[in-house]
Structures are given as C-alpha cells and as structure tokens.
Kinemage of the C-alpha trace (Angstrom):
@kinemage 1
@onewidth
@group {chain A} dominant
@subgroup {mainchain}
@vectorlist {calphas} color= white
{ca unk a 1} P -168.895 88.000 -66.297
{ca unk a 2} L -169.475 88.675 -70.222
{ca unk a 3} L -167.319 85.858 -71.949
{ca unk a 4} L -168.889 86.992 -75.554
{ca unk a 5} L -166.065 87.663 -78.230
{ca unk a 6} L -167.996 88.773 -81.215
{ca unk a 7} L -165.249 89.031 -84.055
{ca unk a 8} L -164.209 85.154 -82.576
{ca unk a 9} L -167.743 83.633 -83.105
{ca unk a 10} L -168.430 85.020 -86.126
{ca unk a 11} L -165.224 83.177 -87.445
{ca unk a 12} L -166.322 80.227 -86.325
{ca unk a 13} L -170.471 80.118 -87.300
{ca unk a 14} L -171.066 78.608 -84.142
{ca unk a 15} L -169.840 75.325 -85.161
{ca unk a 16} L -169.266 74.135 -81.737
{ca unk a 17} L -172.057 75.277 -79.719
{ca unk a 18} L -175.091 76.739 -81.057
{ca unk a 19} L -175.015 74.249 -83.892
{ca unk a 20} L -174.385 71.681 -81.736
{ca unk a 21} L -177.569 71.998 -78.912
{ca unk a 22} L -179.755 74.907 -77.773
{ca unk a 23} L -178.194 76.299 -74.740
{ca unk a 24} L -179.798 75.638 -71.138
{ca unk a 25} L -181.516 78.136 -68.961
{ca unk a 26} L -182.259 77.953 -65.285
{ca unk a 27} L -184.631 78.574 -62.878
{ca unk a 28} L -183.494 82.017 -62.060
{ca unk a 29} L -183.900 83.458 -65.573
{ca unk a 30} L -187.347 83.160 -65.219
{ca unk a 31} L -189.790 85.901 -63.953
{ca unk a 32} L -192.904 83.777 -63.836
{ca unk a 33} L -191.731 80.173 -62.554
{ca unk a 34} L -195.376 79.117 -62.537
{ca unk a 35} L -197.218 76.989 -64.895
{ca unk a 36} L -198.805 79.502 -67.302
{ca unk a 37} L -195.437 81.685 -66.694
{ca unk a 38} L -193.279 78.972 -68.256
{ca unk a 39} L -195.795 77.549 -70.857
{ca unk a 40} L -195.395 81.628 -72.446
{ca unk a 41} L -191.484 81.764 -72.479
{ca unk a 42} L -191.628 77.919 -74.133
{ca unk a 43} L -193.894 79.548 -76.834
{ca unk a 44} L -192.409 83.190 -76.809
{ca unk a 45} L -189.008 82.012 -75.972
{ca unk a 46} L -188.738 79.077 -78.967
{ca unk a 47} L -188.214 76.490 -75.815
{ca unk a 48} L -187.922 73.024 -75.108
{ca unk a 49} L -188.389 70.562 -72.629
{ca unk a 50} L -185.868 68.763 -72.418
{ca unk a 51} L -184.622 66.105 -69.351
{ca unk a 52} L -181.837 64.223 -67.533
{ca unk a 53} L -182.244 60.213 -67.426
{ca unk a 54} L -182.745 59.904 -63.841
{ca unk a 55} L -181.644 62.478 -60.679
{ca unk a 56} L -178.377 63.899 -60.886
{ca unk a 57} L -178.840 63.682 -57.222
{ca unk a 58} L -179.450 60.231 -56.839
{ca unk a 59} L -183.053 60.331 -55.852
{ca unk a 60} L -185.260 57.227 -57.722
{ca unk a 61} L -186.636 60.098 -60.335
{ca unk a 62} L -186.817 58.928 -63.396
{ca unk a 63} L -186.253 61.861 -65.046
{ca unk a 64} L -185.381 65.595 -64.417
{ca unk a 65} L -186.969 67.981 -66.777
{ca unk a 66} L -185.340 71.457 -67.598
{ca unk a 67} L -185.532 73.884 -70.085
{ca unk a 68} L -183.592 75.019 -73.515
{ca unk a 69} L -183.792 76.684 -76.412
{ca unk a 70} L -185.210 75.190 -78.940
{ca unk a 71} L -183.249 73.110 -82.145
{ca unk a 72} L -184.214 74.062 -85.962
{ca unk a 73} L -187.129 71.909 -86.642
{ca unk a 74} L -187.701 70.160 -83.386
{ca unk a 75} L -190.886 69.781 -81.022
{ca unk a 76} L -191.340 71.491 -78.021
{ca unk a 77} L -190.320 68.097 -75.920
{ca unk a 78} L -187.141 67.191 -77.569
{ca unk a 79} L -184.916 64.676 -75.236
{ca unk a 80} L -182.352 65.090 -78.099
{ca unk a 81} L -178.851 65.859 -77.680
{ca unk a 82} L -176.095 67.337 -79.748
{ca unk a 83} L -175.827 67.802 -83.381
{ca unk a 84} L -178.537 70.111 -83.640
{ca unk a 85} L -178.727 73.929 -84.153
{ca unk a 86} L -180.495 76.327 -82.100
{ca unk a 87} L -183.299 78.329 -83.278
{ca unk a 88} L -181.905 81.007 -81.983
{ca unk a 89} L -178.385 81.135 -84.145
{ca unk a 90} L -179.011 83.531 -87.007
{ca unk a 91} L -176.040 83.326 -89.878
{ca unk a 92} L -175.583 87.256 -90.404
{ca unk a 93} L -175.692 88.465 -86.845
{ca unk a 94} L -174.927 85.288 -84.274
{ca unk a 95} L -177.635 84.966 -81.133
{ca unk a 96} L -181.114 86.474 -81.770
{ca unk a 97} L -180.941 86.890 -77.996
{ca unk a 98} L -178.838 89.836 -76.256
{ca unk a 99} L -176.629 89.046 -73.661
{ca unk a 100} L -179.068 88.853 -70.715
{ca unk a 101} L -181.315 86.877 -72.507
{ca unk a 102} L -179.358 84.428 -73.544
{ca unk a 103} L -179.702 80.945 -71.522
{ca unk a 104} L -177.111 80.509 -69.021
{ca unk a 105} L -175.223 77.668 -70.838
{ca unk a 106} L -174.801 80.116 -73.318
{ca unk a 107} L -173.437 83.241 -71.059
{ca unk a 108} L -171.071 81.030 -69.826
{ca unk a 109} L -169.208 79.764 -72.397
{ca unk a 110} L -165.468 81.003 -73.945
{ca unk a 111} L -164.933 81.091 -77.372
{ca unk a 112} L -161.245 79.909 -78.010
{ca unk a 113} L -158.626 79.106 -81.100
{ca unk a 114} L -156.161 76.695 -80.398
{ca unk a 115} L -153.945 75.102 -82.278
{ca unk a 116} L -155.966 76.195 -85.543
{ca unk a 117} L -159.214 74.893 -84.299
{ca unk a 118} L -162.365 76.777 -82.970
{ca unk a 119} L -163.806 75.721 -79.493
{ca unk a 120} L -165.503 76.635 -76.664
{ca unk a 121} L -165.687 75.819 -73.110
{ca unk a 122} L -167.445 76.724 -69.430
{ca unk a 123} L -165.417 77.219 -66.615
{ca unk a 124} L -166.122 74.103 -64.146
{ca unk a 125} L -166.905 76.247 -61.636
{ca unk a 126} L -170.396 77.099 -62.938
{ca unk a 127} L -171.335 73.090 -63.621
{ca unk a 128} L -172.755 73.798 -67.002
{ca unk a 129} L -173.302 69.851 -67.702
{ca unk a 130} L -176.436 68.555 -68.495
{ca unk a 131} L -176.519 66.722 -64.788
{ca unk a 132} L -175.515 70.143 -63.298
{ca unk a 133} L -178.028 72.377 -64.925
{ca unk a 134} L -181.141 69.712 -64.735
{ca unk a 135} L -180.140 69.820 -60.749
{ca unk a 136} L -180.810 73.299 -60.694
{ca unk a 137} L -184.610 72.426 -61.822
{ca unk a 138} L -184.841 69.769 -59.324
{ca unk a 139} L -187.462 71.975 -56.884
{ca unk a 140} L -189.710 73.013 -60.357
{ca unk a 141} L -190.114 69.050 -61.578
{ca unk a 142} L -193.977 69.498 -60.498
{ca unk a 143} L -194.593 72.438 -62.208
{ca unk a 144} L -192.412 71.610 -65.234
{ca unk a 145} L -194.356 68.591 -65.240
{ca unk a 146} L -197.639 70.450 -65.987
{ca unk a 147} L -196.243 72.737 -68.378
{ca unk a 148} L -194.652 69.300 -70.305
{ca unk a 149} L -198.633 67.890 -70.143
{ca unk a 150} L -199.949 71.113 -71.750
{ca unk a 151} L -197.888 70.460 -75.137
C-alpha cells in the first residue's frame, strides 16, 4: 500500500522523519544480497551500516547490522540515531528516491496533522522499529559483516 501524501509532506519539510534518520531497507529490496552486490547499493545507494545493540532475538550477538540510507555528512558505518537528515531528502522536491525505491521504513510510514502538529507513523503491523527491521537482517550478518570490513 502507497501511504505517500505529497501536498502533506511538503507542508511539513520532513521534520519528523527524513530529518530525523535515514529510513531502513531490508533484505528483500535487494537484487544482489551478496558481498560485492551490497558494497554497490552502499556506494550507489548513499548507504549505511548501521546496527542493533545485541539480537532482537535474544541470541548472545553482539550486534545486528542492517542497512539505511545514509545521514547528511555521515560515514558509511554510522551507529547514530535520530536527529539527523537523510541524504536522500531534497528541499524543492521531497525523496530523491521514487516510491519503489524508497527503503521500507520509508514506504511505510503515514504522514498525519493532528491537533496542529505534523507527524508520522507505521502501522504496527509491519514492525518498523529498529529491533524489528535489524531482525529481518538476522540470516545476512555474515555477509553484512564483509561488506562492513570493506569500508
């Protein structure tokens, strides 16, 4: 489903997303989920590696790598989050990205005013948190691994 309301993000700027965090793609975005595959889109795509602090599945991982778009002036691995703006976010137009580009984070979310305030959201039913997207990456952590060694 297509949640994008032009005439409602341009109002806003972005203030409360893409100026906030690069959005978050997953596995099945990706064509080439091998090494060399992934180390293009992170240079093509403006990516970053980015992680979870520990499993969101409970494992003993320390970390679960995934990846992002990437913030205005940040390096490729960039554990940062919020208060950043995506590279991505350009002031005259909105997304550089179209629709089915854009990560899934990003798809998902609803523009919204309420009570005289811009906001967005993601339905809970696509677990668009950072634990619930960094799962998704879970079976890729050795080849996400590589591709994190090669920057």
């Amino acid at each position: 489903m297509n949640y994008i309301n032009t005439e409602l993000c341009k109002k806003c700027g972005g203030k409360y997303c893409c100026q906030q965090m690069g959005g978050t793609f997953i596995p099945e975005q990706f064509e080439d989920l091998t090494v060399n595959g992934l180390i293009e889109a992170v240079k093509n795509l403006k990516l970053s590696i980015d992680w979870y602090e520990g499993c969101p599945l409970g494992s003993d991982r320390s970390r679960t790598l995934y990846l992002r778009t990437r913030n205005i002036d940040s390096p490729v691995i960039d554990p940062s989050w919020g208060g950043y703006t995506c590279v991505h976010l350009n002031p005259d137009k909105g997304c550089d990205f179209t629709y089915e580009e854009r990560p899934f984070e990003c798809q998902k979310l609803i523009p919204k005013f309420e009570n005289g305030e811009y906001k967005c959201y993601i339905p809970k039913q696509y677990k668009a948190t950072k634990a619930g997207l960094s799962s998704r990456w879970i079976p890729y952590q050795h080849i996400l691994l590589k591709v994190e060694d090669s920057f």
